[in-house]
C-alpha positions as CSV (number, residue, x, y, z in Angstrom):
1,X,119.0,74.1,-102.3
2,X,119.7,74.3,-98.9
3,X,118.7,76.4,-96.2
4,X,121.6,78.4,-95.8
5,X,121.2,79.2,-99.4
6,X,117.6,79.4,-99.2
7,X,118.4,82.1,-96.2
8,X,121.3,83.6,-97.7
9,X,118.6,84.5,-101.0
10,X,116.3,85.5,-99.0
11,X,118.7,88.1,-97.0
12,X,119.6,89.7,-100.4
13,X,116.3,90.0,-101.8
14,X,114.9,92.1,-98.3
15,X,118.4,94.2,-98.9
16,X,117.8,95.1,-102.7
17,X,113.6,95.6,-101.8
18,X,114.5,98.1,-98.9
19,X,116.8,99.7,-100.9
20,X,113.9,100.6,-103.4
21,X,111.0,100.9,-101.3
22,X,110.5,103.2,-97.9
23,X,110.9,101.7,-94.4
24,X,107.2,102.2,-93.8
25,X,106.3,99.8,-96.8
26,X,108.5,97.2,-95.3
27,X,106.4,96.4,-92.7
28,X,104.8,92.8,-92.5
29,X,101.4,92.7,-93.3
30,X,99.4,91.0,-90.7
31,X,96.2,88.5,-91.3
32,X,93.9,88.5,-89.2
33,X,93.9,85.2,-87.1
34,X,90.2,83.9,-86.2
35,X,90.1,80.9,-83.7
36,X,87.2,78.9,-83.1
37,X,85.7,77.2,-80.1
38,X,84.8,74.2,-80.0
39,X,82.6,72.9,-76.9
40,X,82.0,69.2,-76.2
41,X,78.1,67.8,-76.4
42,X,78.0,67.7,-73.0
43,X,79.1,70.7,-71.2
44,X,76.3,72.7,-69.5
45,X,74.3,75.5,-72.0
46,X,74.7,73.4,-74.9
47,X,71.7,71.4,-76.8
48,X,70.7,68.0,-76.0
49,X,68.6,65.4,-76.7
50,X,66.0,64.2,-74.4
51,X,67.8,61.1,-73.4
52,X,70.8,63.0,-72.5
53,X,69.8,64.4,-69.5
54,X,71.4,63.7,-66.6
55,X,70.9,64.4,-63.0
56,X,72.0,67.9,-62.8
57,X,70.1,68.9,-66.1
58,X,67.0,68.0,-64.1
59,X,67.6,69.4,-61.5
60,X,68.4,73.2,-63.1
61,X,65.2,72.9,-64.9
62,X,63.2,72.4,-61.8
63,X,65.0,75.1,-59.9
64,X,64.4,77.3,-63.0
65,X,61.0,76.7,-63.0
66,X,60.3,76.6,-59.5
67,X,62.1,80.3,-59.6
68,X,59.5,81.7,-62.8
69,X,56.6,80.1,-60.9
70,X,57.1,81.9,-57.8
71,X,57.9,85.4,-59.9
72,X,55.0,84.4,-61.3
73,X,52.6,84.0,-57.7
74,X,54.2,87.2,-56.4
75,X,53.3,89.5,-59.8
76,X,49.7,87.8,-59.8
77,X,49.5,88.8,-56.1
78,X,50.9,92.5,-56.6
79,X,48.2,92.8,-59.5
80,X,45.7,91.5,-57.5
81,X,46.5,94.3,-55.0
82,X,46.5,96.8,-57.3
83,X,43.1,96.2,-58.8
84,X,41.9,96.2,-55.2
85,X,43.0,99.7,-54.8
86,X,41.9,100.6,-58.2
87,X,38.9,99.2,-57.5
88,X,38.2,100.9,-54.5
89,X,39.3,104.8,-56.3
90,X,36.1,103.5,-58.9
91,X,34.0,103.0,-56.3
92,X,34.8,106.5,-54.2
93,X,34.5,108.0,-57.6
94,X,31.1,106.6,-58.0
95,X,29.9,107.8,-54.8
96,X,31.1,111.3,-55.5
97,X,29.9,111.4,-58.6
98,X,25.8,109.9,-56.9
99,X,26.7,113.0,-53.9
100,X,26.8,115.4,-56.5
101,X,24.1,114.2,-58.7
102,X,21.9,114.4,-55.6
C-alpha cells in the first residue's frame, strides 16, 4: 500500500469518526514526555573516586574547609563572649544575693 493510500484511508476514517463523535472528543491525547539528563563523570558536583581528583577538586575542598573552619573560630569566639557576660550576671547575682543575706 502506499502512502497516498495509506493517507487517503486515513483521511476517511477521521471523516466518518467526527461524524459520530463530538469535536471535543477529537482532540489528540497527549503523553506526557519525560527527558532525562545525563551528566558526564567528570563535571563538577558529581561523585568521584579518589584518584579522580584533579587540581581544581582540591582546591574547592580546601577553600570549603578553610571557609567552615573559620565559621567555626568566629562561633567559638562569640560563645566564648557570651559565657563571659553570662558569667559575669552569675557572679553580680551572687553578690546580691550575699548583700541581702547579710
Amino acid at each position: 500500500m502506499s502512502s497516498r493510500q495509506v493517507s487517503k484511508l486515513f483521511l476517511q476514517e477521521v471523516r466518518q469518526t467526527s461524524r459520530r463523535t463530538s469535536p471535543s472528543t477529537l482532540r489528540p491525547a497527549y503523553s506526557t514526555l519525560s527527558f532525562s539528563r545525563n551528566y558526564s563523570e567528570g563535571s563538577t558536583g558529581t561523585p568521584r573516586n579518589s584518584a579522580m581528583e584533579d587540581s581544581f577538586t582540591k582546591r574547592e575542598k580546601a577553600n570549603e574547609d578553610y571557609f567552615i573552619k573559620q565559621h567555626e573560630r568566629e562561633l567559638l569566639a562569640h560563645l566564648r563572649d557570651e559565657l563571659k557576660k553570662q558569667q559575669k550576671k552569675l557572679d553580680n547575682l551572687e553578690n546580691k544575693l550575699e548583700d541581702m543575706k547579710k
